[in-house]
N, C-alpha and C positions, 0 to 999 in steps of 0.2 A: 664348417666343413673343411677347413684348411685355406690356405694358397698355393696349392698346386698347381703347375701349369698345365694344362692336358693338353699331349697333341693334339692333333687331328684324327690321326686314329684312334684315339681311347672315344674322341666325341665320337664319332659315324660308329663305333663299336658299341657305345653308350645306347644311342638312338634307336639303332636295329635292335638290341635286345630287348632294351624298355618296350618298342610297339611287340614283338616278338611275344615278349612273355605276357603280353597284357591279353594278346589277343590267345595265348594258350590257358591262361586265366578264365576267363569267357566261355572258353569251345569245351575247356576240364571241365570246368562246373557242370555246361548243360550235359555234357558224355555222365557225369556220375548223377547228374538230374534222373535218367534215363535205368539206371541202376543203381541207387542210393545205397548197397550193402558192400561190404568190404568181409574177406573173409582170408585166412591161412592157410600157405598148404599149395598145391598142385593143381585144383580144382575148384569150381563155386560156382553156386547159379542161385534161386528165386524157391528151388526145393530143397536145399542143402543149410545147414546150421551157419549162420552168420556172424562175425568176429565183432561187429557192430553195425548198426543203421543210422542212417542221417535224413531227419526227415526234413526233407529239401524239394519233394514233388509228391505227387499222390501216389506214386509206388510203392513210398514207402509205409513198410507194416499192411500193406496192402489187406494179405488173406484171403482175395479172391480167387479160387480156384474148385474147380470142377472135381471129380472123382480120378484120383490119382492110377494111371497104369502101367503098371509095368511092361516094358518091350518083350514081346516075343514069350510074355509070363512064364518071363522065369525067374527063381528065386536066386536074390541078390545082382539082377541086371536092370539095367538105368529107369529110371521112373521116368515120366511125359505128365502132362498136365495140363488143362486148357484154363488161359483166365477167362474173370467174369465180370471182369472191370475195364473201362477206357484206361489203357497205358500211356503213359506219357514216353514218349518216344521222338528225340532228334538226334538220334546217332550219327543218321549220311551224315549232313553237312556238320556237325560236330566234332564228326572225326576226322574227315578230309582237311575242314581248319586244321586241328588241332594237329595233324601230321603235316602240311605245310609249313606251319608256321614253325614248329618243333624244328625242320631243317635249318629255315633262317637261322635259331636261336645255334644249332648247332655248328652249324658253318660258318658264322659271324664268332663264335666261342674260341672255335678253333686260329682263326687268324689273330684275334686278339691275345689269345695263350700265345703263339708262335713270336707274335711283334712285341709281347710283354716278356717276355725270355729273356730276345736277343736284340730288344734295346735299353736293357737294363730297367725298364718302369718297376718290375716288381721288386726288385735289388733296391731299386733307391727309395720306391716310394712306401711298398705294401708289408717290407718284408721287418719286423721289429728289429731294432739294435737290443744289442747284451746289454747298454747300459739302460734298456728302458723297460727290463723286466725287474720291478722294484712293485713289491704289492703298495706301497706307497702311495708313490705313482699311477702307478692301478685306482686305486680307491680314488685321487684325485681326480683323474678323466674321467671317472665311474660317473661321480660327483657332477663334475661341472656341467654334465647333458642336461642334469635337474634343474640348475639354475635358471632364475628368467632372464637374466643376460645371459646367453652361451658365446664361449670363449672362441675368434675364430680367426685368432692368428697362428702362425705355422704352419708346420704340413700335418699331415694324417697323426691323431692321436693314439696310444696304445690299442683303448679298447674298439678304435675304427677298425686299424690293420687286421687285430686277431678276426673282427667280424668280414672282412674283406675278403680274406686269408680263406676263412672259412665256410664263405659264401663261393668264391671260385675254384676252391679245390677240394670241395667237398661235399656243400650242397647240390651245386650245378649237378658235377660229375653221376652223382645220387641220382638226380632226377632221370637225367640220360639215360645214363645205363639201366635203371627200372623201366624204360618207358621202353626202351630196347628187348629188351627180359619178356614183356608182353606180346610181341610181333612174334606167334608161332614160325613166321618165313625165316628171324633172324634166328631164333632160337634153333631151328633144324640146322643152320651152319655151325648154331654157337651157342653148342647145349652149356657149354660152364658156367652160361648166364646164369642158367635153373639154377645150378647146384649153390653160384653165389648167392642168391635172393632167395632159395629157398621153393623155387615154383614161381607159375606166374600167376598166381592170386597172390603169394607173398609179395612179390612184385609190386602188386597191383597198390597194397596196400600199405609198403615203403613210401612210394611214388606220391601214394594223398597227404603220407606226412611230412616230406620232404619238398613238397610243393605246396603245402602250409606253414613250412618254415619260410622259404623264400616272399613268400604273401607278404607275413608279418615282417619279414626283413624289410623290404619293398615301402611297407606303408611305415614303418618308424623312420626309413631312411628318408620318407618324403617330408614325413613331420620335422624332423631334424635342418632337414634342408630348410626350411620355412623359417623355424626359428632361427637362425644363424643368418639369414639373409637370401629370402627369397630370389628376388632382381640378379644380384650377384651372382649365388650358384648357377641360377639357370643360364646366363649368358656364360659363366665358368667353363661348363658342357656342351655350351651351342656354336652360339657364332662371336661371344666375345674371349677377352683373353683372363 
Protein backbone atom coordinates (compact mmCIF):
# COMPACT_ATOMS: atom_id res chain seq x y z
CA UNK A 1 0.00 0.00 0.00
CA UNK A 2 2.90 2.37 -0.14
CA UNK A 3 4.99 4.39 2.54
CA UNK A 4 3.18 7.25 2.82
CA UNK A 5 3.22 9.22 5.78
CA UNK A 6 -0.46 10.08 6.72
CA UNK A 7 -1.09 12.95 8.85
CA UNK A 8 -3.26 13.04 11.31
CA UNK A 9 -5.90 14.34 9.51
CA UNK A 10 -6.13 11.84 6.56
CA UNK A 11 -6.15 9.08 9.81
CA UNK A 12 -9.31 10.88 11.92
CA UNK A 13 -10.78 11.57 8.24
CA UNK A 14 -9.94 7.71 7.37
CA UNK A 15 -11.84 6.58 10.70
CA UNK A 16 -15.04 8.78 10.50
CA UNK A 17 -15.74 7.68 7.08
CA UNK A 18 -14.87 3.93 7.20
CA UNK A 19 -17.46 3.84 10.50
CA UNK A 20 -19.68 6.33 8.43
CA UNK A 21 -20.02 4.36 5.48
CA UNK A 22 -20.13 1.03 7.10
CA UNK A 23 -22.85 2.10 9.03
CA UNK A 24 -24.68 3.67 5.59
CA UNK A 25 -23.92 0.21 4.22
CA UNK A 26 -26.10 -1.48 6.95
CA UNK A 27 -29.02 1.15 7.21
CA UNK A 28 -28.91 1.13 2.63
CA UNK A 29 -29.30 -2.57 2.58
CA UNK A 30 -32.08 -2.83 5.14
CA UNK A 31 -33.90 0.74 3.43
CA UNK A 32 -33.88 -1.24 0.02
CA UNK A 33 -34.71 -4.53 2.14
CA UNK A 34 -38.05 -2.75 2.63
CA UNK A 35 -38.45 -2.03 -1.26
CA UNK A 36 -36.17 -4.45 -3.18
CA UNK A 37 -37.27 -2.67 -6.78
CA UNK A 38 -35.36 0.05 -8.61
CA UNK A 39 -36.99 1.64 -11.40
CA UNK A 40 -36.33 4.92 -14.12
CA UNK A 41 -37.83 8.02 -14.57
CA UNK A 42 -39.66 10.46 -12.09
CA UNK A 43 -41.65 8.06 -10.38
CA UNK A 44 -42.09 4.35 -8.94
CA UNK A 45 -43.91 2.36 -6.45
CA UNK A 46 -45.03 -1.70 -5.85
CA UNK A 47 -47.76 -1.01 -8.92
CA UNK A 48 -45.70 0.47 -11.42
CA UNK A 49 -43.11 -1.43 -14.06
CA UNK A 50 -39.84 -2.06 -12.35
CA UNK A 51 -36.25 -1.44 -14.07
CA UNK A 52 -35.09 -4.53 -11.94
CA UNK A 53 -35.63 -6.51 -8.42
CA UNK A 54 -33.42 -7.90 -5.97
CA UNK A 55 -34.50 -10.49 -4.19
CA UNK A 56 -33.23 -9.64 -0.80
CA UNK A 57 -36.51 -9.80 1.51
CA UNK A 58 -39.84 -11.30 0.99
CA UNK A 59 -41.09 -8.25 -0.84
CA UNK A 60 -39.63 -9.17 -3.38
CA UNK A 61 -41.78 -10.55 -6.53
CA UNK A 62 -44.29 -10.39 -3.86
CA UNK A 63 -47.76 -10.48 -5.97
CA UNK A 64 -49.78 -10.00 -3.05
CA UNK A 65 -52.34 -7.69 -3.59
CA UNK A 66 -56.09 -7.09 -3.36
CA UNK A 67 -58.45 -5.76 -6.20
CA UNK A 68 -56.73 -2.66 -7.68
CA UNK A 69 -58.71 0.92 -7.43
CA UNK A 70 -58.64 3.50 -9.00
CA UNK A 71 -58.88 7.04 -7.00
CA UNK A 72 -62.01 8.98 -7.31
CA UNK A 73 -62.48 6.25 -10.71
CA UNK A 74 -61.30 7.98 -12.99
CA UNK A 75 -59.68 7.08 -16.02
CA UNK A 76 -56.07 7.37 -16.10
CA UNK A 77 -55.86 8.64 -12.17
CA UNK A 78 -53.44 6.89 -9.67
CA UNK A 79 -54.29 3.26 -8.75
CA UNK A 80 -54.33 2.19 -4.64
CA UNK A 81 -54.02 -1.40 -3.64
CA UNK A 82 -54.17 -3.19 -0.60
CA UNK A 83 -51.47 -5.99 0.20
CA UNK A 84 -51.99 -9.60 1.32
CA UNK A 85 -48.82 -10.34 2.71
CA UNK A 86 -46.66 -9.53 5.82
CA UNK A 87 -44.30 -6.73 4.49
CA UNK A 88 -41.11 -6.58 5.60
CA UNK A 89 -40.81 -3.15 6.76
CA UNK A 90 -37.67 -1.14 8.78
CA UNK A 91 -37.63 2.12 7.21
CA UNK A 92 -37.87 4.54 10.68
CA UNK A 93 -34.74 3.55 12.17
CA UNK A 94 -33.14 2.59 8.66
CA UNK A 95 -33.42 5.90 7.43
CA UNK A 96 -32.88 8.07 10.50
CA UNK A 97 -29.21 5.88 10.36
CA UNK A 98 -28.84 6.23 7.11
CA UNK A 99 -29.41 10.18 7.20
CA UNK A 100 -27.19 10.52 10.25
CA UNK A 101 -24.67 8.92 9.28
CA UNK A 102 -24.65 10.28 5.57
CA UNK A 103 -23.90 13.72 7.49
CA UNK A 104 -20.94 12.46 9.21
CA UNK A 105 -19.70 10.89 5.93
CA UNK A 106 -20.50 14.42 4.33
CA UNK A 107 -18.94 16.74 6.68
CA UNK A 108 -15.94 14.69 7.39
CA UNK A 109 -15.60 14.58 3.14
CA UNK A 110 -15.66 18.05 3.05
CA UNK A 111 -12.80 18.98 5.55
CA UNK A 112 -10.79 16.30 4.17
CA UNK A 113 -11.39 17.81 0.31
CA UNK A 114 -10.53 21.51 2.02
CA UNK A 115 -7.13 20.13 4.16
CA UNK A 116 -6.19 17.85 0.87
CA UNK A 117 -6.20 20.98 -1.44
CA UNK A 118 -4.46 23.37 0.65
CA UNK A 119 -1.92 21.08 2.13
CA UNK A 120 -0.85 19.79 -0.98
CA UNK A 121 -1.79 15.82 -0.04
CA UNK A 122 -3.43 15.51 -3.23
CA UNK A 123 -0.61 17.37 -5.38
CA UNK A 124 1.99 15.15 -3.95
CA UNK A 125 0.33 12.11 -3.10
CA UNK A 126 -2.90 11.16 -5.29
CA UNK A 127 -2.52 13.19 -8.24
CA UNK A 128 -0.30 11.02 -11.23
CA UNK A 129 2.92 12.50 -12.72
CA UNK A 130 3.26 12.92 -16.84
CA UNK A 131 6.11 10.62 -16.42
CA UNK A 132 3.93 7.79 -15.08
CA UNK A 133 1.34 7.50 -17.66
CA UNK A 134 3.23 4.69 -19.72
CA UNK A 135 0.65 1.71 -20.45
CA UNK A 136 3.84 -0.08 -19.66
CA UNK A 137 3.92 0.91 -16.51
CA UNK A 138 0.25 0.56 -16.25
CA UNK A 139 0.20 -3.18 -17.18
CA UNK A 140 3.10 -3.55 -14.42
CA UNK A 141 1.23 -2.18 -11.37
CA UNK A 142 -1.89 -3.86 -13.16
CA UNK A 143 0.29 -6.90 -12.65
CA UNK A 144 1.99 -6.82 -9.54
CA UNK A 145 -1.64 -6.82 -7.25
CA UNK A 146 -1.74 -10.50 -8.67
CA UNK A 147 1.38 -11.51 -7.42
CA UNK A 148 1.64 -13.58 -4.03
CA UNK A 149 4.34 -11.22 -2.88
CA UNK A 150 2.81 -7.67 -3.43
CA UNK A 151 5.19 -5.09 -3.99
CA UNK A 152 5.13 -2.37 -1.04
CA UNK A 153 7.68 -0.03 -1.32
CA UNK A 154 7.13 3.59 -2.53
CA UNK A 155 4.36 5.74 -2.54
CA UNK A 156 0.92 5.29 -4.32
CA UNK A 157 1.23 3.21 -7.47
CA UNK A 158 -0.45 4.42 -10.84
CA UNK A 159 -3.32 2.15 -10.76
CA UNK A 160 -4.05 3.10 -6.79
CA UNK A 161 -3.96 7.02 -7.60
CA UNK A 162 -6.42 6.81 -10.78
CA UNK A 163 -8.79 4.44 -8.22
CA UNK A 164 -8.22 7.03 -5.34
CA UNK A 165 -8.78 9.81 -7.90
CA UNK A 166 -11.74 8.18 -8.81
CA UNK A 167 -13.09 7.14 -5.71
CA UNK A 168 -13.08 10.93 -4.22
CA UNK A 169 -14.00 12.91 -6.95
CA UNK A 170 -16.30 10.93 -8.50
CA UNK A 171 -17.82 8.13 -6.81
CA UNK A 172 -18.18 9.79 -3.40
CA UNK A 173 -19.61 13.07 -5.09
CA UNK A 174 -22.15 10.51 -7.16
CA UNK A 175 -23.38 9.09 -4.12
CA UNK A 176 -24.08 12.53 -2.41
CA UNK A 177 -25.58 14.34 -4.79
CA UNK A 178 -28.06 11.20 -5.77
CA UNK A 179 -28.79 10.74 -2.10
CA UNK A 180 -29.61 14.58 -2.18
CA UNK A 181 -31.77 14.21 -5.65
CA UNK A 182 -33.94 11.92 -3.44
CA UNK A 183 -34.99 14.48 -0.35
CA UNK A 184 -38.09 15.97 -2.13
CA UNK A 185 -37.28 19.07 0.76
CA UNK A 186 -33.88 19.53 -1.03
CA UNK A 187 -35.11 19.02 -4.42
CA UNK A 188 -37.89 21.93 -4.00
CA UNK A 189 -34.88 24.39 -3.49
CA UNK A 190 -32.73 22.57 -5.95
CA UNK A 191 -34.76 21.31 -8.66
CA UNK A 192 -31.44 20.95 -11.19
CA UNK A 193 -30.97 17.96 -9.14
CA UNK A 194 -33.94 16.33 -11.03
CA UNK A 195 -32.96 17.42 -14.29
CA UNK A 196 -29.25 16.20 -13.50
CA UNK A 197 -30.19 12.61 -12.39
CA UNK A 198 -32.90 12.35 -14.40
CA UNK A 199 -35.86 12.28 -11.47
CA UNK A 200 -35.64 10.70 -8.31
CA UNK A 201 -36.19 7.14 -8.99
CA UNK A 202 -33.35 7.83 -11.60
CA UNK A 203 -31.67 9.03 -8.63
CA UNK A 204 -32.62 6.39 -6.57
CA UNK A 205 -31.16 3.95 -8.89
CA UNK A 206 -27.52 5.83 -9.74
CA UNK A 207 -27.28 5.87 -5.94
CA UNK A 208 -27.48 1.62 -5.64
CA UNK A 209 -25.01 1.60 -8.29
CA UNK A 210 -22.62 4.02 -7.19
CA UNK A 211 -22.80 2.65 -3.60
CA UNK A 212 -21.99 -0.71 -5.10
CA UNK A 213 -19.03 0.55 -6.59
CA UNK A 214 -17.75 2.07 -3.42
CA UNK A 215 -18.67 -1.75 -1.58
CA UNK A 216 -16.42 -3.47 -4.00
CA UNK A 217 -13.92 -0.54 -3.76
CA UNK A 218 -13.94 -0.95 0.09
CA UNK A 219 -13.65 -4.89 0.18
CA UNK A 220 -10.72 -5.14 -2.56
CA UNK A 221 -9.11 -2.22 -0.91
CA UNK A 222 -9.27 -4.39 2.44
CA UNK A 223 -8.08 -7.50 0.74
CA UNK A 224 -5.08 -5.50 -0.75
CA UNK A 225 -4.41 -4.02 2.50
CA UNK A 226 -4.11 -7.70 3.99
CA UNK A 227 -1.86 -8.91 1.61
CA UNK A 228 0.76 -6.04 1.52
CA UNK A 229 0.91 -6.29 5.28
CA UNK A 230 -1.77 -6.20 7.46
CA UNK A 231 -0.12 -5.00 11.17
CA UNK A 232 1.67 -2.23 9.07
CA UNK A 233 -1.32 -0.59 7.16
CA UNK A 234 -3.43 -0.55 9.90
CA UNK A 235 -1.15 1.13 12.58
CA UNK A 236 -0.11 3.21 8.99
CA UNK A 237 -3.77 4.86 9.43
CA UNK A 238 -4.17 4.76 13.17
CA UNK A 239 -1.95 5.35 15.83
CA UNK A 240 1.45 4.38 14.42
CA UNK A 241 3.65 6.22 11.80
Amino acid sequence: MGDVQHKRWVKGAHFIITLSFLALTVSGYVILMSHPRLYWGKAGNDLTPALFELPISRNYQHGGWEKRIQFKHLTGSQISAVRTYDIFNQNGWGRSTHFLAAWFLVITGLIYLMFGFFSGHFRRNLVPRKKEFSFKLFCHDFASHFRKQLYTGGKYGLLQKITYMAVIFFLFPVVILTGFTMSPAITASYPFLLKIFFGHQSARTIHFFSATALLLFLLVHVVMVVRSGFKQNILAITFGK
